[in-house]
Structures are given as C-alpha cells and as structure tokens.
N, C-alpha and C positions, 0 to 999 in steps of 0.2 A: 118660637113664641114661648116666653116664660107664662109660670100660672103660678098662683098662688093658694098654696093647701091649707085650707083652715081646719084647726083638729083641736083635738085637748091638750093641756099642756100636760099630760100624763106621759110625758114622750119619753119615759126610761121603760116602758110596757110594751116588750116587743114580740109579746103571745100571740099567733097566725089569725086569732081570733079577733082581737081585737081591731073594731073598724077603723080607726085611725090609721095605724098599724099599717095595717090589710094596703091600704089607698098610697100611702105615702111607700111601702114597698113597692106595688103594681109601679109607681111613677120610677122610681129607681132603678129597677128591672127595666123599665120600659124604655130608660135613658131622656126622661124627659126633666129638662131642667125647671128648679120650681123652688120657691119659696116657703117656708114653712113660718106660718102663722099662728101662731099658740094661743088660745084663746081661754075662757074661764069656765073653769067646769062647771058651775053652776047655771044652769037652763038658764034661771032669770036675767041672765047680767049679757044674756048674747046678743045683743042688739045688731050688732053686725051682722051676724047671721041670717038673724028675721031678715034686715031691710036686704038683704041680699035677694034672699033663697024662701021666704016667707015659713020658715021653719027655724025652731031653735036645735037643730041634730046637726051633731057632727060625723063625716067630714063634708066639708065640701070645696068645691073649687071656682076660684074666680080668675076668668082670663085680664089677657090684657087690654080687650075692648070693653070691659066693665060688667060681661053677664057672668053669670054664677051657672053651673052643675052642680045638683044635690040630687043623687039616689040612693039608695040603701045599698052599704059597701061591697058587697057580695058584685051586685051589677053595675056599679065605677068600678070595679078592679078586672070586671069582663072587657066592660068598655076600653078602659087604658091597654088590657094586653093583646086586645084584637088592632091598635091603633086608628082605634077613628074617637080618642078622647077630643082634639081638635075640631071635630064634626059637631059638636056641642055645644064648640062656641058660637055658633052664628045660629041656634034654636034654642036657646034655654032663657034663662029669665034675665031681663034686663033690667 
C-alpha cells in the first residue's frame, strides 16, 4: 500500500531536525513506498490538511483508503520504524 506524505515544500532542508524531513526519511528507511505531497507553507492556505487531519501542521499521512495519520514527527518516525505505520490506517481520522 502506497501513502501519501504531505510536508512543506521546503524539501532542500534535510537537517535531522526538521519534521518533514524526519517522516519522509523514517518512510525511506523503512522501504515504504510513498508519495510526496508538497504543500504551502503558509498555515492559512492548508486546507487539505485541516479537511484531512483537522489540524494545519505538517507532516502528515494519508493512506489509500482515505484516512489521514497526524502526530508530532518524533512519534510518526517511532511509529514507521517499529512497522506498524499500516496499523493506522484502519484507526485514525477519516
């Protein structure tokens, strides 16, 4: 199952820190194939995001049955390395 990573479009900022970054490494690492979604930095313009995930923060993920994953990158990057980022899909926000 593909997913699709929505992040900043800051995507030349590849500092360990950085939570885009952080997410979209963990999946790389992980060997999970995925899409990458560049969205507009400015909070106000993220609509996608809100009707997603009901938050404007990046990153976050949307599978392929339509729910979204959003937590604070530190604990998606635990999640994806432990492999249960899949376990997600079938309990997070639809």
């Amino acid at each position: 199952m593909a997913v699709k990573l929505y992040r900043c479009s800051v995507q030349w900022s590849k500092h360990r820190r950085h939570p885009c970054w952080l997410i979209e490494k963990a999946l790389i690492d992980a060997g999970i194939e995925y899409e990458r979604v560049s969205g507009p930095v400015r909070k106000s313009k993220r609509d996608v995001i809100v009707a997603g995930t009901g938050q404007r923060l990046y990153p976050a993920i949307q599978f392929e049955n339509g729910t979204w994953y959003r937590e604070e990158a530190d604990e998606m990057a635990r999640t994806i390395a432990d492999g249960r980022l899949m376990e997600k899909a079938e309990s997070t926000i639809a």
